[in-house]
C-alpha positions as CSV (number, residue, x, y, z in Angstrom):
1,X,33.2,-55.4,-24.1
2,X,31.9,-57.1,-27.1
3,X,32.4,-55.5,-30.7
4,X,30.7,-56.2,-33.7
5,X,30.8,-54.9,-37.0
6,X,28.1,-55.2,-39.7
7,X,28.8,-54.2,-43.6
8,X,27.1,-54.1,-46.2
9,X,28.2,-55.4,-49.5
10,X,29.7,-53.0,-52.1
11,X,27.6,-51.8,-54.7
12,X,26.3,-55.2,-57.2
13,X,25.8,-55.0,-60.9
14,X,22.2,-55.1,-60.4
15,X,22.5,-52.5,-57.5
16,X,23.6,-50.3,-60.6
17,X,21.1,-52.0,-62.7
18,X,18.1,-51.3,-60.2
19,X,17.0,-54.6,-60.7
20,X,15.4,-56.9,-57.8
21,X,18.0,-59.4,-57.0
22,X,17.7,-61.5,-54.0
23,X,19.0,-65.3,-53.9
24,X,20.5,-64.9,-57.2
25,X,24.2,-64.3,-57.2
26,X,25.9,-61.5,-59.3
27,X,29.2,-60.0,-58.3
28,X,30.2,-56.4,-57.4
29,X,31.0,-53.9,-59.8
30,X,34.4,-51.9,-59.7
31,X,32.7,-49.6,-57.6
32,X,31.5,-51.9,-55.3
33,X,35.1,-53.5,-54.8
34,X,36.3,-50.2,-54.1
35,X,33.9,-49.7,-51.4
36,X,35.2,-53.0,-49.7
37,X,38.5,-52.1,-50.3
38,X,37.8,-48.7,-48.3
39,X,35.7,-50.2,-45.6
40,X,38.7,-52.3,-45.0
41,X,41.2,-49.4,-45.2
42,X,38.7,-48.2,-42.6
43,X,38.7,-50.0,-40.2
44,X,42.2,-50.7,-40.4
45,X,42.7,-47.0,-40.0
46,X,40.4,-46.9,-36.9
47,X,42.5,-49.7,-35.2
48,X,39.6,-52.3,-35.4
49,X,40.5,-56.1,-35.7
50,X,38.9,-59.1,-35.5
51,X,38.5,-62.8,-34.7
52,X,35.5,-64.1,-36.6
53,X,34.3,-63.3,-39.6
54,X,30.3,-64.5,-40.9
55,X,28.9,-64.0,-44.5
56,X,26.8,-65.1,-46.5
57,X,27.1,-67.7,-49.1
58,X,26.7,-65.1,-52.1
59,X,29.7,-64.0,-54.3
60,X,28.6,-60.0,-53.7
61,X,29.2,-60.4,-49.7
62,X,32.2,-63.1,-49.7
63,X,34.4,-61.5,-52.1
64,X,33.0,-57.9,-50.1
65,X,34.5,-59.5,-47.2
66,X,37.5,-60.8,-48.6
67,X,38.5,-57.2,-50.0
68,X,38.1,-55.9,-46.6
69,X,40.1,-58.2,-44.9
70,X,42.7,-58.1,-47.5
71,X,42.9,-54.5,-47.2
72,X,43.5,-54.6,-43.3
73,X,46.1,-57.9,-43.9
74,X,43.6,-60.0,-42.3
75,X,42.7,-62.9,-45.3
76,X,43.4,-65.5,-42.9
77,X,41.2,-64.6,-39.9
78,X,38.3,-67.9,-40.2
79,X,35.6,-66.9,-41.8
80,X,31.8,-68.8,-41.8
81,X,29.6,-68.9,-44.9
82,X,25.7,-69.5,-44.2
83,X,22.8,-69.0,-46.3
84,X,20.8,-68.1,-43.6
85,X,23.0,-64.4,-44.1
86,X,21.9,-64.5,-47.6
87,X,19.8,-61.4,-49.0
88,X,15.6,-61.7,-48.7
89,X,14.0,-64.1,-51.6
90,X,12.3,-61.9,-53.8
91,X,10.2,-64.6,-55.8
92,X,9.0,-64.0,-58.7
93,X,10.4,-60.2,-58.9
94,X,14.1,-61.6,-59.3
95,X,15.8,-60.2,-62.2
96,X,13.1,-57.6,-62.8
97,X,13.5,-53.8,-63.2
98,X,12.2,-51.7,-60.5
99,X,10.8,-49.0,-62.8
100,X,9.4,-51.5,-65.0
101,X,7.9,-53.2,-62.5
102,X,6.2,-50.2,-60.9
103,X,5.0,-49.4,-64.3
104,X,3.3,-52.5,-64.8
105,X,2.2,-53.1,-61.3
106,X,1.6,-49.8,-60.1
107,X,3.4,-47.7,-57.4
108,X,1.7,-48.9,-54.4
109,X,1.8,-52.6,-55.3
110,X,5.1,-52.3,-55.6
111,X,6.0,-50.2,-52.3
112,X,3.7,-52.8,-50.4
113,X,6.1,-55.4,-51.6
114,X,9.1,-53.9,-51.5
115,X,8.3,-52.2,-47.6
116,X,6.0,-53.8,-45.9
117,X,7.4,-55.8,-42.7
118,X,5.2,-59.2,-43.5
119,X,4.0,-59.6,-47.4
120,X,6.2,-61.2,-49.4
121,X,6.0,-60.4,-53.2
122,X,4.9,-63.2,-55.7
123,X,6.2,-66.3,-55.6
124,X,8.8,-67.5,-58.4
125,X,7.0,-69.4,-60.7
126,X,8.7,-73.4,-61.7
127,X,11.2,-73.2,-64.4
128,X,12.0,-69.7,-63.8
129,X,15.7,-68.7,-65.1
130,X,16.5,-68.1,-61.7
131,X,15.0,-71.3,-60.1
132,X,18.6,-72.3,-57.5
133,X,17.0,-75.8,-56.8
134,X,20.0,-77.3,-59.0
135,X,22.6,-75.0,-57.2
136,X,25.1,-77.2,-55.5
137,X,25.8,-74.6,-53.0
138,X,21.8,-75.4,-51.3
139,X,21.8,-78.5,-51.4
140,X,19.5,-79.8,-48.7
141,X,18.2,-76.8,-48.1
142,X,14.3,-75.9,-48.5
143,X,15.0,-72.7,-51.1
144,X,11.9,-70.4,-50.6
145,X,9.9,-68.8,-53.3
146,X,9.6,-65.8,-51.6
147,X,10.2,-64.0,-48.3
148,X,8.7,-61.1,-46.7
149,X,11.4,-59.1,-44.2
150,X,9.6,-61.2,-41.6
151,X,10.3,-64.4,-43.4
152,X,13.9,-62.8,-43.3
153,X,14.2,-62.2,-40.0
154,X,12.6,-65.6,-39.0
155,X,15.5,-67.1,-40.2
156,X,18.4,-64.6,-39.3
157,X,17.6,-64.5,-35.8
158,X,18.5,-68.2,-34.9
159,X,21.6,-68.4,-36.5
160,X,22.4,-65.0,-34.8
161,X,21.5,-67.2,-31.7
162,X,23.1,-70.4,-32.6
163,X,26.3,-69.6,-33.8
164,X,27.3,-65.9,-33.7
165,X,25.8,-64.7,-30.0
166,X,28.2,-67.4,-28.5
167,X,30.9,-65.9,-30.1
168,X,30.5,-62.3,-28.8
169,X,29.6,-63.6,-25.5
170,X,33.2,-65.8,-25.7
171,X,35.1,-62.1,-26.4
172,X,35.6,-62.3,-29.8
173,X,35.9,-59.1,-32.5
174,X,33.2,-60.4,-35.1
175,X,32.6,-59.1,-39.0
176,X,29.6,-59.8,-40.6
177,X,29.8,-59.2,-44.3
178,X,25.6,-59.3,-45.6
179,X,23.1,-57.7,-47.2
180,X,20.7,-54.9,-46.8
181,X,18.0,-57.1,-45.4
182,X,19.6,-59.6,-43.3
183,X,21.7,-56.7,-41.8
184,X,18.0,-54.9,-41.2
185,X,17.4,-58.3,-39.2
186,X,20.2,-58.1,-37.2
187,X,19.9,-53.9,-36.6
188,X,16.3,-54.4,-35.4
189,X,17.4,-57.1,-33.0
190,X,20.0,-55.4,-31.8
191,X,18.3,-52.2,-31.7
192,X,15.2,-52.6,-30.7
193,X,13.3,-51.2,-34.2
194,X,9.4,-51.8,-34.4
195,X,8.1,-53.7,-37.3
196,X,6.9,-50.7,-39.0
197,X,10.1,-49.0,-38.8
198,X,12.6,-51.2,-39.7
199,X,11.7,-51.6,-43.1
200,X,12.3,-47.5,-43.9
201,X,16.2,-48.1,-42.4
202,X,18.3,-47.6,-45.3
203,X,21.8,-49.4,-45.1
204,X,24.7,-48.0,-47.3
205,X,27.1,-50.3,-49.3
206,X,30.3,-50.2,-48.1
207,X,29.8,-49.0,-45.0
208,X,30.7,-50.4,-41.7
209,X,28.1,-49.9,-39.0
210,X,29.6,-50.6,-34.8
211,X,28.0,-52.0,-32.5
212,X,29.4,-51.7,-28.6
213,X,27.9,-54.4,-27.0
214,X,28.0,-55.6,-22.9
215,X,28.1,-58.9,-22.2
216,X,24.6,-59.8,-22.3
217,X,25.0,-58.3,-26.1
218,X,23.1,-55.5,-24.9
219,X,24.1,-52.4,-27.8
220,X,25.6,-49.8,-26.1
221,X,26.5,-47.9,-28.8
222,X,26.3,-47.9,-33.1
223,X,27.5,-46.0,-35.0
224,X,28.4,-45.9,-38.9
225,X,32.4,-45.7,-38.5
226,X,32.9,-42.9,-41.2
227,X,30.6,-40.6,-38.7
228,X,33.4,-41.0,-36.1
C-alpha cells in the first residue's frame, strides 16, 4: 500500500514575524530547525522510510527537508525541487505585517484575502523589493503577481499528477517537504475538502501528516503522526 508523508516547514522568520510571505524566500528560525529536526526524529522513531523525497524550491522547505532526513540518516535518498510546491503568491501583501495590514485595510478585506478559496489579494506592483523576475532560480518561468488558493491549487494538482502520483502508484515511500498552502492543495485532493472548507484547514509547522493510500491513491487513512 502506498505511503505518503506531507510536512510542513518549521517555523520561518516571518512566521515569527507575522508578516505575509509567499514567493519570497527567508530561512527558518532556530525554532523552526528544531521542528525539522523532531519531525525527522519522528518518523524515524515510528519506523517510517522513504524513497523519494519532493520540495519546493524555497530555502524554508529544502533545508526543512534536509534536517529531517538528516535526523533519520537519510541525506542521500533523491530528492526533487519544483516551484510548482512553492508557497501561494501573495502579491502585493509580500513583506507586509498582518496587523498592519488589517489596520489599514480593515478586517474583512483582509480575511476575504487571506480565506477566501478564489480572490487573490493585490497584485505586486513593478519594481517592488520583492519583484523574483531576476531570480535565477525561475528562470523561464511565468512568476505570478498574485494567486488566490485556487490559483494554487491549479498548479499543484498537475505536478501531483505528472510526476509524484506515478511514484506512489510505482510503490515508492514519498516525503513532501511544502508549505501551508500547497500542502492545503494536496490535503483537499486527497481528501476530498470542499472549496469552502479547505481554506479554514490549519496545517502545523513541523508536523508530519500520513496518508495510507491503495493503489489507485485512494486515502485510506491520515493522520498527524504525533496523534499516533
Amino acid at each position: 500500500m502506498p505511503r505518503l508523508v506531507l510536512i510542513r516547514h518549521g517555523q520561518s522568520s516571518w512566521n515569527l514575524e507575522n508578516r505575509f510571505t509567499g514567493w519570497w524566500d527567508v530561512d527558518v528560525t532556530e525554532k523552526g530547525a528544531a521542528e525539522a529536526r523532531a519531525a525527522g526524529e519522528l518518523m524515524a522513531a515510528r519506523g517510517l522510510d522513504f524513497d523519494m523525497t519532493f520540495t519546493s524550491l524555497q530555502t524554508r522547505a529544502i533545508k526543512t527537508l534536509n534536517l529531517a532526513l538528516e535526523a533519520m540518516g537519510r541525506l542521500w535518498l533523491p530528492t526533487e525541487k519544483d516551484w510548482r510546491l512553492n508557497e501561494r503568491h501573495y502579491g502585493g501583501l509580500t513583506g507586509l505585517d498582518k496587523a498592519e495590514t488589517a489596520a489599514k485595510h480593515g478586517d474583512a478585506q483582509v480575511h476575504i484575502w487571506r480565506r477566501s478559496f478564489d480572490v487573490p489579494p493585490p497584485v505586486l506592483e513593478a519594481g517592488s523589493p520583492y519583484d523574483l523576475s531576476q531570480d535565477r532560480r525561475y528562470a523561464g518561468i511565468a512568476i505570478p503577481a498574485t494567486e488566490s488558493l485556487k490559483d494554487t491549487i491549479d498548479r499543484v494538482l498537475p505536478y501531483w499528477e505528472e510526476r509524484i502520483a506515478p511514484v506512489l502508484k510505482a510503490g515508492q515511500r514519498v516525503l513532501i517537504s511544502a508549505h501551508g498552502n500547497s500542502l492545503r492543495a494536496l490535503v483537499k485532493h486527497l481528501s476530498n475538502i470542499p472549496d469552502d472548507e479547505i481554506t479554514g484547514l490549519e496545517i502545523p509547522t513541523g508536523q508530519p501528516i500520513v496518508y495510507e493510500l491503495d493503489d489507485a491513491l485512494n486515502a485510506t487513512d491520515r493522520y498527524y503522526l504525533n496523534e499516533r
